[in-house]
Backbone bond lengths (Angstrom), bond angles and torsions (degrees), N, CA, C in turn:
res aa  C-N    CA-C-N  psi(-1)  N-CA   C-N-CA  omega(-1)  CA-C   N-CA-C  phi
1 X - - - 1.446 - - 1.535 109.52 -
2 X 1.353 113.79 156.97 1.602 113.58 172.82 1.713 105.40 -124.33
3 X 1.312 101.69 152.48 1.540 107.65 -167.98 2.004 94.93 -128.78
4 X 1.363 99.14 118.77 1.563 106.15 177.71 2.050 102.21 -113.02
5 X 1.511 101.41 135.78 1.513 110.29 -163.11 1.137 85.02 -119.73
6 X 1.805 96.42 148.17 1.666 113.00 -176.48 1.941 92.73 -134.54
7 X 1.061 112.51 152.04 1.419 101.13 167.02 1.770 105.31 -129.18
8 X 0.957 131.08 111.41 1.396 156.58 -179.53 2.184 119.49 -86.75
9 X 0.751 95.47 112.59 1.765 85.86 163.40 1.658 104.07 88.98
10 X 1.213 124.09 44.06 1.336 117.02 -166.79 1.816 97.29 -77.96
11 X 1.665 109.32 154.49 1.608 105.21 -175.22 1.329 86.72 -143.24
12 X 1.161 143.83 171.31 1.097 174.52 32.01 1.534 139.88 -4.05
13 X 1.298 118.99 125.43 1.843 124.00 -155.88 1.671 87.87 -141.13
14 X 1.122 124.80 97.08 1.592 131.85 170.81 1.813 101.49 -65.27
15 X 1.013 105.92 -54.92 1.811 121.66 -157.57 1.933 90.20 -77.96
16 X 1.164 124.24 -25.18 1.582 124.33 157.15 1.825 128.63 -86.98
17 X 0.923 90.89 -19.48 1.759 113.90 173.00 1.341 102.65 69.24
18 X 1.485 120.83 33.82 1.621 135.50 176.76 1.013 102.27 -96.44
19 X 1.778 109.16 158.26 1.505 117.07 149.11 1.735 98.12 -146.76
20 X 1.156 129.75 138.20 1.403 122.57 178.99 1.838 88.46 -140.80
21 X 1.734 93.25 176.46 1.746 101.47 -155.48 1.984 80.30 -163.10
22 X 0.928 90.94 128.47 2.005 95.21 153.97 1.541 108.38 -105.14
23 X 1.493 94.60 134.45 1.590 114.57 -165.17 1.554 88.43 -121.12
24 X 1.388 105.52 129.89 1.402 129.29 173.05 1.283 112.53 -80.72
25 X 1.052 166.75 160.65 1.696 171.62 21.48 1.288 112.34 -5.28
26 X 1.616 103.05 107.89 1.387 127.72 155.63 1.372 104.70 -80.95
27 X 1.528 123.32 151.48 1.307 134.11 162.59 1.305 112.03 -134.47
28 X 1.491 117.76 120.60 1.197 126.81 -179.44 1.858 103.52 -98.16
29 X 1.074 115.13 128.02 1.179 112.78 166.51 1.670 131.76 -75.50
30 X 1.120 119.89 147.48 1.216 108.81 161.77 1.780 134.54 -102.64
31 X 1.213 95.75 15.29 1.702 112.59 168.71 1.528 111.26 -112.44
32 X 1.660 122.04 98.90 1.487 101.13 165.94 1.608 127.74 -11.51
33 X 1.352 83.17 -52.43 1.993 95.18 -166.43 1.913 108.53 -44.92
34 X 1.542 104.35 -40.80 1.432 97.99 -178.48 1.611 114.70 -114.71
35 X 1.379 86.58 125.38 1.549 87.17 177.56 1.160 125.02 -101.98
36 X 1.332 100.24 150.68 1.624 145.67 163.76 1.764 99.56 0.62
37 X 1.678 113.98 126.19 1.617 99.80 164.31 1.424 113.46 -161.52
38 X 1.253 129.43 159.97 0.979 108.97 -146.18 2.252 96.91 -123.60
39 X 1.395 118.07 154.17 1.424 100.82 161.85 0.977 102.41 -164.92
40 X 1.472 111.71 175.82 1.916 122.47 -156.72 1.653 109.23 -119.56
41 X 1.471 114.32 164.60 1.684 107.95 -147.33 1.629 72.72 -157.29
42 X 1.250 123.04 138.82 1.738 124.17 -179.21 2.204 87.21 -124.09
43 X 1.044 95.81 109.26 1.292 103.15 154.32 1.287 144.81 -64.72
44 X 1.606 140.12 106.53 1.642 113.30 -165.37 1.711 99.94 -101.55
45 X 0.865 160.13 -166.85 1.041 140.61 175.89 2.224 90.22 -172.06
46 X 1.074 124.69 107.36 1.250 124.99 -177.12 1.569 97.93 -108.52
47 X 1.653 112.66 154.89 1.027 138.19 159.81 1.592 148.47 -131.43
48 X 1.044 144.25 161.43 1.576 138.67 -139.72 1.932 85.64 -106.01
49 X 1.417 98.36 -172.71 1.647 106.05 173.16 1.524 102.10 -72.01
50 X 1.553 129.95 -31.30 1.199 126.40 -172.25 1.722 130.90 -102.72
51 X 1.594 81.15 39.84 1.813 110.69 -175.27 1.261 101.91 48.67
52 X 1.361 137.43 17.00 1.388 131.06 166.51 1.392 112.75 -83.20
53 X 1.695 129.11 111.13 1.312 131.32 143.14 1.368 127.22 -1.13
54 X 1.261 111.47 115.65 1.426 105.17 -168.48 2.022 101.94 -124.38
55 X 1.440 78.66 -23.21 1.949 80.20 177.71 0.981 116.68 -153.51
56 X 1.823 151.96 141.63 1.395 128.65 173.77 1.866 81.37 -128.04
57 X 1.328 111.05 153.33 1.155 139.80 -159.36 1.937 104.72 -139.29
58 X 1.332 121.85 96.71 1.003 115.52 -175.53 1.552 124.66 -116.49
59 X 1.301 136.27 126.34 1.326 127.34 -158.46 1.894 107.91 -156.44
60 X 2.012 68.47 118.92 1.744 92.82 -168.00 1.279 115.71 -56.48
61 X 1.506 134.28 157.28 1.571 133.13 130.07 1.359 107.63 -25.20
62 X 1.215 149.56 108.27 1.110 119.99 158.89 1.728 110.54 -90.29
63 X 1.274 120.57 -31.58 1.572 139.59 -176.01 2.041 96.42 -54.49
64 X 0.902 108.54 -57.79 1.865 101.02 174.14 1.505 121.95 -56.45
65 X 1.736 96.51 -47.50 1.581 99.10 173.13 1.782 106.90 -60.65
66 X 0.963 122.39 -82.59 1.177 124.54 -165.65 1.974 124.43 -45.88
67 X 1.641 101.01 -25.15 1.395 117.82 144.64 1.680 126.34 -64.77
68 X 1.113 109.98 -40.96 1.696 118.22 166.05 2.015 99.65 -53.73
69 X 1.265 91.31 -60.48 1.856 102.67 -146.63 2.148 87.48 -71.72
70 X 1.126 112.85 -24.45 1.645 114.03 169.33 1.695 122.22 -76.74
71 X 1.495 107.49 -14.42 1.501 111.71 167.47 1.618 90.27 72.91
72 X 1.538 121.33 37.58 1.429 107.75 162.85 1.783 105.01 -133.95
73 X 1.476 119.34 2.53 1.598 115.81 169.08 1.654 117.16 -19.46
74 X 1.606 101.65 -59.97 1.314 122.23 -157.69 1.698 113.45 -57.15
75 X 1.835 103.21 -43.47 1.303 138.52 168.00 1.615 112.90 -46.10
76 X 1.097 113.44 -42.21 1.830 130.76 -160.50 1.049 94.27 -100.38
77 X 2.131 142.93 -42.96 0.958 133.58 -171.99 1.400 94.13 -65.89
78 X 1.471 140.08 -43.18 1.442 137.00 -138.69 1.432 88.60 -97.57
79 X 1.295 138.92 -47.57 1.457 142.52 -178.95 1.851 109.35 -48.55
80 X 1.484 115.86 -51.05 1.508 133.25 -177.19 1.402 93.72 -59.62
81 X 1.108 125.31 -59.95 1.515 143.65 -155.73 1.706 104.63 -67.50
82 X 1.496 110.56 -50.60 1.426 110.77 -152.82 1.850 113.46 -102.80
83 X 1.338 79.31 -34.19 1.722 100.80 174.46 1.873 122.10 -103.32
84 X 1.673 120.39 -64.08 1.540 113.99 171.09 1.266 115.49 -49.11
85 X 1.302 116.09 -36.68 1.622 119.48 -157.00 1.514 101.02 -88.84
86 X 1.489 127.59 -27.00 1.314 136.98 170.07 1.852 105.66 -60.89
87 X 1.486 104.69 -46.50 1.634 99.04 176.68 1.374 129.01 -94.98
88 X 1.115 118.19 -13.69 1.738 130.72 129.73 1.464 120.23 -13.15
89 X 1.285 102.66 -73.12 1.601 106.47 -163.46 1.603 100.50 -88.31
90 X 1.128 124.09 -20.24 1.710 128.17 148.00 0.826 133.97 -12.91
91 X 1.480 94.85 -73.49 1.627 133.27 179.53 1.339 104.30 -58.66
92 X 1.585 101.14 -64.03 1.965 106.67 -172.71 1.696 102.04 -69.72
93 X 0.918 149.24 -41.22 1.252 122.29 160.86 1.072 133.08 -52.16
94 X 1.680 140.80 -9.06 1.173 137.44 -123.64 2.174 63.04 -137.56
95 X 1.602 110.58 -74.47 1.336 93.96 165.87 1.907 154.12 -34.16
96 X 1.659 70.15 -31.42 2.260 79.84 166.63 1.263 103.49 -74.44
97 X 1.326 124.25 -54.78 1.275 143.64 175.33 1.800 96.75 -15.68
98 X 1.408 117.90 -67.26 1.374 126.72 -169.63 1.645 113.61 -64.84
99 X 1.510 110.63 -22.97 1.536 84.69 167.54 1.447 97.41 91.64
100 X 1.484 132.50 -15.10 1.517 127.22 170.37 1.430 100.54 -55.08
């Protein structure tokens, strides 16, 4: 298999001595039979007064992986997409609507 990394959302916190980034992982398979999927990894990355690294703290998707490895990703993307996100913007219109 081949794995292509993207890093997305980089932040920076001076007055916390953080910097964290969510790093994407693509996985390309190398068996037709299994396909291709993709999941996200949020990096924390802390540092000392002398910009030296002092800790990185890393914490998986686990909800995509374990949706990938259940053969229902595809299911949850189309459900988020077709149905939550339909009553979402429902809701928030139905809320502008009120003038709060």
């Amino acid at each position: 298999s081949k794995r292509i990394y993207q890093t997305h959302a980089y932040t920076h916190e001076p007055e916390r001595k953080l910097a964290y980034f969510i790093l994407e992982e693509h996985n390309e398979r190398s068996s037709w039979i299994l396909p291709g999927f993709d999941f996200y990894v949020l990096v924390f990355c802390y540092y000392n007064d002398n910009k030296e690294v002092t800790a990185v703290d890393v914490q998986y998707d686990q909800m995509s992986f374990f949706l990938h490895c259940m053969g229902l990703a595809q299911a949850h993307a189309w459900f988020v997409e077709h149905v939550i996100t339909r009553i979402a913007i429902t809701w928030a219109k139905a809320f502008h609507m009120t003038g709060l």
